[in-house]
N, C-alpha and C positions, 0 to 999 in steps of 0.2 A: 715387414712387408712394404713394397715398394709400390705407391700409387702411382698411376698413368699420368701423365703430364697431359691434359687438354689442349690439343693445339688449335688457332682459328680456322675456320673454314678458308676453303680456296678462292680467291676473288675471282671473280667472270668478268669477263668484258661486257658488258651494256650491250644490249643490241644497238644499233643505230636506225633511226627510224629516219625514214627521207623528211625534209620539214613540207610539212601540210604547203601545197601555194594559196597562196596568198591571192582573194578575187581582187579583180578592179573595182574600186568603189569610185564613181566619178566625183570629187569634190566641186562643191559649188566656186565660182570664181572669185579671187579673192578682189577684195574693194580697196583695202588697205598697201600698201607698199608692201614687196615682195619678201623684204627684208623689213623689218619694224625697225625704225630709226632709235638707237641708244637714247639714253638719259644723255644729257649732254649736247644732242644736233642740235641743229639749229632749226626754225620753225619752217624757214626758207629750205633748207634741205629735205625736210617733211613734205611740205606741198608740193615738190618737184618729184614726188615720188608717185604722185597720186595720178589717176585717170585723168584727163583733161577735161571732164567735164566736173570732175570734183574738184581742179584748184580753178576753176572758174568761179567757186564757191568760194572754197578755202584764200584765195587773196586778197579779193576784196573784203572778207569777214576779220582779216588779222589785218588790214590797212583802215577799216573804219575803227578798230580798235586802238589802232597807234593815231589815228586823229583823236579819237574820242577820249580815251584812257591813256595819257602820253606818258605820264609817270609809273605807268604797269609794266609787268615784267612778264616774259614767254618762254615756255621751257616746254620739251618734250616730259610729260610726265603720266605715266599708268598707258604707256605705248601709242600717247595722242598729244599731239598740241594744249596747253593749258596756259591762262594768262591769270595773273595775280598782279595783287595789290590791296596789301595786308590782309593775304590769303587768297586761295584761289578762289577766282568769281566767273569765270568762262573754260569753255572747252570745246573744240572743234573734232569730231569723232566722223569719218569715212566708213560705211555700209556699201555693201551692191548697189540699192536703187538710192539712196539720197545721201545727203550728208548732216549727224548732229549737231547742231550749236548749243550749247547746253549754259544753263546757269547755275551756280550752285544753290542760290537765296530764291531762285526762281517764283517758289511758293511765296515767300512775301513781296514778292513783287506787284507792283500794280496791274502792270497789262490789259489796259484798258480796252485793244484792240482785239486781245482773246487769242494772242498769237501761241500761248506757250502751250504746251502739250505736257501731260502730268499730272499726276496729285499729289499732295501731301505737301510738310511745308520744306521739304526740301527739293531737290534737283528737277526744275524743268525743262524743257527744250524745244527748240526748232527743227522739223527737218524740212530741210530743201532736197528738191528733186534735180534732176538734170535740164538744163534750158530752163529750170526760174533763177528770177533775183532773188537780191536779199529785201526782206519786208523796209518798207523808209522807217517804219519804226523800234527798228534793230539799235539804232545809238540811243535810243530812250533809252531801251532795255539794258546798253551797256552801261550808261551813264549811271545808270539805278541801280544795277548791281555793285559796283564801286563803290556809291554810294551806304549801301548797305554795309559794306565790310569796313568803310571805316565810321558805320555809328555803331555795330557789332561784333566787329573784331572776323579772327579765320572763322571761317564754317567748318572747318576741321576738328579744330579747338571747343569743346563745349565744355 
């Protein structure tokens, strides 16, 4: 006796469903450069990207840095400006309403003025708004962070 051979069912076409549209969500305006500048730009190519009221910020904060810290190094890194010297110790970061200056050691820092913003013993920061300076006791703060990294070594490195 000869059994039936099972053949597969007959494959359908899928319906096609129209795709759902898509609402308008208005995104908030971007602060950062349009295109986030690679590993590798330059810090100069960074700030030339920025709002005008943000490299208002951003150049005098990386020129008191190359007075202050002249053996330090700048590199775009984590899609922002970062300045090292045996380890990163500064970072300039672009928002909507202000701009971050950030330190890594920040928490043992001194800051005698009460400038930095933060807790804990790591990363503090400054933010500037549009139309302010930089505080006069910003090269303290750079001067001290340096310092830091080379009686500690990277803040990276634990």
């Amino acid at each position: 006796m000869a059994t039936a051979k099972k053949t597969a069912p007959k494959k359908t076409a899928a319906k096609k469903t129209a795709p759902k549209k898509a609402t308008a969500v208005a995104k908030p305006e971007r602060a950062a450069p349009k295109e986030s500048p690679m590993k590798g730009s330059t810090i100069d190519a960074y700030v030339g990207a920025l709002e005008t009221w943000q490299q208002e910020i951003a150049r005098p904060f990386a020129a008191l840095i190359a007075k202050v810290a002249p053996k330090s190094s700048a590199y775009i890194k984590w899609g922002h400006p970062v300045w090292d010297h045996g380890g990163p110790f500064a970072l300039l970061k672009p928002a909507k309403a202000h701009v971050t200056l950030g330190f890594w050691r920040g928490g043992q820092m001194k800051d005698a003025e009460g400038l930095l913003e933060g807790d804990g013993d790591g990363m503090r920061y400054v933010k500037i708004k549009s139309g302010q300076q930089l505080p006069s006791t910003l090269a303290e703060l750079v001067r001290e962070a340096v310092a830091l990294n080379a009686q500690h070594g990277d803040p990276l490195k634990r």
